[in-house]
C-alpha positions in Angstrom: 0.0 0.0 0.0 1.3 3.7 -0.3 3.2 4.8 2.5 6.2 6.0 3.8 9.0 4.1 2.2 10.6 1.5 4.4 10.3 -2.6 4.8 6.8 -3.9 4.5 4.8 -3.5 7.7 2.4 -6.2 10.2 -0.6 -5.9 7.5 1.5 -6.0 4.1 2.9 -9.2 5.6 -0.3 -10.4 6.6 -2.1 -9.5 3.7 0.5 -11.0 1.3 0.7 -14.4 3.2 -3.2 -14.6 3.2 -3.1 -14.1 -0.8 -0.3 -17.1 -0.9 -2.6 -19.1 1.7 -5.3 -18.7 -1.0 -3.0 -19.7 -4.6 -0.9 -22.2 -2.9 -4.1 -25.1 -3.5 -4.0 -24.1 -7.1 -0.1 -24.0 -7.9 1.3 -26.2 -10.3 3.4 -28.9 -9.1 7.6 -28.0 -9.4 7.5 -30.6 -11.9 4.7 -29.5 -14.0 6.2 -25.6 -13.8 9.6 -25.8 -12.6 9.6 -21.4 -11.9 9.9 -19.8 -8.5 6.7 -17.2 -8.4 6.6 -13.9 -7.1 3.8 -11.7 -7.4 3.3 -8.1 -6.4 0.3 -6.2 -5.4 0.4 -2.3 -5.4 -2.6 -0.3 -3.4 -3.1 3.2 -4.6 -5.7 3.7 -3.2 -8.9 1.6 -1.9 -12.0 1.8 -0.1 -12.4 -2.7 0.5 -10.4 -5.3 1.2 -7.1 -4.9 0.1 -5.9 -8.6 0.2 -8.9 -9.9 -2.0 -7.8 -7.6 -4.2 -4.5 -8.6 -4.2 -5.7 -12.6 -4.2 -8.0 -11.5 -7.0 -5.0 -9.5 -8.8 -2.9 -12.2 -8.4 -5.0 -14.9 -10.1 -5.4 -13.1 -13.0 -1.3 -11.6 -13.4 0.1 -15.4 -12.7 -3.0 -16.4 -15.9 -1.7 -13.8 -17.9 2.3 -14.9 -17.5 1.4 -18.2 -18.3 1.9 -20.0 -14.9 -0.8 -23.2 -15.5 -3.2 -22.1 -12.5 -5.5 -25.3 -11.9 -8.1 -22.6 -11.0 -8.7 -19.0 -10.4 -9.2 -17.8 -7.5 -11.4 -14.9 -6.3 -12.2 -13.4 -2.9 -14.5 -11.4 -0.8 -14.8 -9.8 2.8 -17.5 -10.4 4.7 -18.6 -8.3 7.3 -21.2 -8.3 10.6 -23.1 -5.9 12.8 -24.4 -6.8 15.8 -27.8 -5.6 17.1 -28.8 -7.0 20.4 -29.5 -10.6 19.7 -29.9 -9.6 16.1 -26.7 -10.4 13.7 -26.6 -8.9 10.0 -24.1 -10.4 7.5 -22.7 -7.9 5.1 -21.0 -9.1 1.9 -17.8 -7.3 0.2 -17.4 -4.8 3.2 -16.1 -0.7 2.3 -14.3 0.8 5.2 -16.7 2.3 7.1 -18.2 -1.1 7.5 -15.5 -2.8 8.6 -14.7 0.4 11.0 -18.0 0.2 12.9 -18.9 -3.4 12.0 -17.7 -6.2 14.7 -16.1 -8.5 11.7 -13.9 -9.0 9.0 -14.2 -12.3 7.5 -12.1 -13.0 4.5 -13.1 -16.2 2.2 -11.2 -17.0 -1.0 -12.0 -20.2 -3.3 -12.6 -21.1 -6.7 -15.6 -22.2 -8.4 -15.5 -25.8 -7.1 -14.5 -24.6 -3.5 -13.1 -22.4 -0.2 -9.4 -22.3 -0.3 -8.8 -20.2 2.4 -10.2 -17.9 5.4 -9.3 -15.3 7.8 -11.2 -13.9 10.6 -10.9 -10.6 12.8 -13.5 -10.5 15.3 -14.5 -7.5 17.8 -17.1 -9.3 19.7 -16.4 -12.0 22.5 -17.1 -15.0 19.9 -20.2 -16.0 17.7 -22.4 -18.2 17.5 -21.6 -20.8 14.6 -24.4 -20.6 13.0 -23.1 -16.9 12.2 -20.3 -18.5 10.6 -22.4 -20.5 8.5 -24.3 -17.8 7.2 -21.4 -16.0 6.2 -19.6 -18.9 4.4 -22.9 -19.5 2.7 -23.3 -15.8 2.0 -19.7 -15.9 0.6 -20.4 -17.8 -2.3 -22.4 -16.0 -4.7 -20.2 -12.8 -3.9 -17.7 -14.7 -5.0 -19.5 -16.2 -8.0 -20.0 -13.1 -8.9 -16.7 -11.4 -8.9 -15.2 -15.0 -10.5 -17.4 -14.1 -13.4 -16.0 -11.1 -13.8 -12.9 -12.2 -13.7 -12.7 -15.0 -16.5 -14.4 -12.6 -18.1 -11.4 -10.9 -18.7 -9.6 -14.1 -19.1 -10.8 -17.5 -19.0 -8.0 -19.9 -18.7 -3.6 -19.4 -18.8 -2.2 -18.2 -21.6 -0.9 -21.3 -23.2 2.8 -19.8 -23.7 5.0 -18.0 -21.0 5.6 -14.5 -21.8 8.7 -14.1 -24.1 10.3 -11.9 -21.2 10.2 -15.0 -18.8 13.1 -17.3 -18.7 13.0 -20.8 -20.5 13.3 -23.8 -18.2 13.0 -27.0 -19.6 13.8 -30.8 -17.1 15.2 -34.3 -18.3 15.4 -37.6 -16.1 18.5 -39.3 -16.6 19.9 -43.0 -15.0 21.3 -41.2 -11.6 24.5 -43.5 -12.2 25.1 -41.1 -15.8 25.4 -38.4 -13.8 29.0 -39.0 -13.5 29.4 -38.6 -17.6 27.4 -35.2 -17.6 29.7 -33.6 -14.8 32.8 -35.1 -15.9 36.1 -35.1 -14.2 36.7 -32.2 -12.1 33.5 -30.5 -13.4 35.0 -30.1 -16.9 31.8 -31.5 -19.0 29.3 -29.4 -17.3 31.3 -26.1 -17.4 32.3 -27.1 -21.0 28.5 -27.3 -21.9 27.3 -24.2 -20.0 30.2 -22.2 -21.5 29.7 -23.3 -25.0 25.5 -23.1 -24.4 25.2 -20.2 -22.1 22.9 -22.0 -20.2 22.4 -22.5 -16.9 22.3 -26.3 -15.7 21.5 -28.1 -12.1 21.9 -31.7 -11.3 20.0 -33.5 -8.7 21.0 -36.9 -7.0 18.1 -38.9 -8.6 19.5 -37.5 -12.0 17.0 -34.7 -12.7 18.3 -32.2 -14.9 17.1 -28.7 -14.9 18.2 -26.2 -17.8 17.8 -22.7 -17.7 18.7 -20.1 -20.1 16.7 -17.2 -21.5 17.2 -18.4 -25.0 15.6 -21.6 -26.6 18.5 -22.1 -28.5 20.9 -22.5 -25.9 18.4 -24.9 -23.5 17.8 -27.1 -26.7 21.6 -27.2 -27.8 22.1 -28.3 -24.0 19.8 -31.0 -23.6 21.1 -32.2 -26.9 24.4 -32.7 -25.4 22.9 -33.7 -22.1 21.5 -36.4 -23.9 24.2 -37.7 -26.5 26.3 -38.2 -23.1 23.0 -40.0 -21.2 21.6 -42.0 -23.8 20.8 -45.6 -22.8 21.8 -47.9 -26.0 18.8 -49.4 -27.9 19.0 -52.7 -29.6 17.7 -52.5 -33.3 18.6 -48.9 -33.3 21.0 -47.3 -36.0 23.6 -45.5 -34.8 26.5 -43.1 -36.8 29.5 -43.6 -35.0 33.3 -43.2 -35.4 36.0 -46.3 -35.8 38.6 -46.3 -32.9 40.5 -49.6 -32.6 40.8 -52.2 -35.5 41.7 -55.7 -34.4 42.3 -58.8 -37.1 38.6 -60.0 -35.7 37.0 -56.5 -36.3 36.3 -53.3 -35.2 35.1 -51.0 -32.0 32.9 -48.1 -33.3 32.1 -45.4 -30.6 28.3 -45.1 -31.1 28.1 -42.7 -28.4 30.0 -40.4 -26.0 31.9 -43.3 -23.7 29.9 -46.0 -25.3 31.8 -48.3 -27.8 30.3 -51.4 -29.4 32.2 -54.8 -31.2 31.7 -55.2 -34.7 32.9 -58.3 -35.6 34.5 -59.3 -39.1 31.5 -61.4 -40.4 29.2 -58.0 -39.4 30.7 -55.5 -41.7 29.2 -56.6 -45.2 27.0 -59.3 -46.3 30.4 -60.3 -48.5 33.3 -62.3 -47.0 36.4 -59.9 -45.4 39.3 -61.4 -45.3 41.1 -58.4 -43.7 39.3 -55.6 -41.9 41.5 -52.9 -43.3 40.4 -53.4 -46.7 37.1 -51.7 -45.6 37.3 -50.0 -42.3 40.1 -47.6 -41.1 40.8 -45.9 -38.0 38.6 -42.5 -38.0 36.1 -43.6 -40.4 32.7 -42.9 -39.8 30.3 -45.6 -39.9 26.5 -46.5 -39.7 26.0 -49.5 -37.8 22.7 -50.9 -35.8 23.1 -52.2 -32.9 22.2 -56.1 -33.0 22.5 -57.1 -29.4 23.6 -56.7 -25.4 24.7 -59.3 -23.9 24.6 -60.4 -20.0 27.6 -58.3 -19.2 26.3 -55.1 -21.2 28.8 -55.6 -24.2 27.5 -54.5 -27.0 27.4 -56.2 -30.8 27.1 -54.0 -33.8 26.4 -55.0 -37.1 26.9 -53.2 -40.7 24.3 -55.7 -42.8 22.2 -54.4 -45.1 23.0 -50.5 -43.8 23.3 -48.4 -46.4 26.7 -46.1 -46.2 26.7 -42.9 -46.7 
């Protein structure tokens, strides 16, 4: 709220955790929107509730960025004067009424339900079934201002806006993690210096990659995942030739992977002498044909077209 400049005061804070109280049921999971959120409420002036306004504000600012809101939220403050033995609820309160009046109950919820409430009281207790007249009374307030509100927008924009950074996750076997770090820390600062983007490693091998340009994330995981990749029989693989023995050849299929192709599996003709076809440094598509018990892997050329 406007005020003298300094660090937020008692009913910023309270108002702001209230508003959090309310989204928090509606969040995305980290895995479904891996984004830390902050959202930012500015009173100029007001004559109501200031933090269903800013529950309300919020709902629609976090729709508009993108963030993948389950529902939206809206709130109202409900308000009670006290005559005798005589009680009057009073929905969406102005100042005066919550001045004179002996509550300020605050309900938030979506269309399907209450997702949070706060109550200020000025009378020694009520009777519940004061309480349940103002929940009930709650609702088609905040019907009502709901409407209104996906009025202006129905649903989350279906893309992030372009000023938001791009994070993007991959699983990887935890025991690959070893391959993506490298020794000393050399693979991971090679591929966030060469990338620009920013990459963090957990211990069950989920990989998070940051960078403010898709480009650079998509470059990343690329790398990420030339280095991770789990061998697949029957798939075909372009890899380079680095040993040559008189019973064939190893082929590097992938970073730290190599795989045995034997003599009788580089051409449906007889070899007699593996030189005569392969040499060291020669790129080669093979497919690989099997893994046995001790994950050693058998390569074949037959029937592969060269390029």
């Amino acid at each position: 709220e406007v005020r003298r400049l300094g660090s937020p005061g008692r009913r910023e804070i309270g108002h702001g955790y209230l508003a959090e109280r309310a989204l928090i049921p509606v969040l995305p999971s980290e895995e479904e929107f891996p984004y830390a959120i902050r959202s930012v409420t500015e009173i100029m002036s007001q004559n109501g509730s200031t933090s269903m306004a800013a529950t309300c504000s919020s709902t629609l600012a976090l729709m508009d960025a993108g963030v993948p809101l389950k529902a939206p939220v809206s709130g109202i403050a409900m308000g009670l004067m006290v005559d005798g033995d005589k009680h009057y609820v009073l929905s969406d309160i102005a100042d005066a009424e919550d001045f004179a009046g002996d509550m300020d109950f605050k309900v938030t919820g979506t269309a399907n339900g209450i997702t949070a409430v706060q109550m200020d009281m000025k009378v020694h207790g009520l009777p519940v079934s004061v309480l349940a007249d103002a929940i009930k009374q709650s609702g088609p307030g905040r019907k009502h201002i709901l409407d209104h509100m996906v009025a202006t927008i129905a649903a989350p924009r279906e893309k992030l806006s372009p000023y938001a950074p791009r994070i993007e996750k991959i699983k990887i076997n935890p025991e690959k993690i070893g391959a993506v770090i490298g020794k000393g820390g050399e693979t991971i600062n090679k591929i966030t210096g060469e990338t620009g983007a920013m990459i963090d490693i957990k211990d069950d091998g989920l990989i998070t990659v940051a960078s403010n340009d898709t480009a650079s994330i998509e470059k990343a995981l690329e790398w990420i995942r030339g280095l991770t990749e789990e061998p697949e029989v029957g798939k075909l693989y372009t890899g380079k030739v680095v040993t040559i023995k008189d019973f064939g050849a190893f082929v590097n299929i992938m970073p730290g992977t190599d795989g045995m192709l034997h003599i009788s599996q580089i051409s449906e003709q007889r070899v007699e002498n593996v030189t005569d076809v392969l040499k060291e440094g020669q790129m080669v598509t093979v497919k690989l044909a099997g893994i046995d018990e001790k994950g050693r892997l058998s390569l074949t050329m037959k029937g592969i077209e060269q390029q």
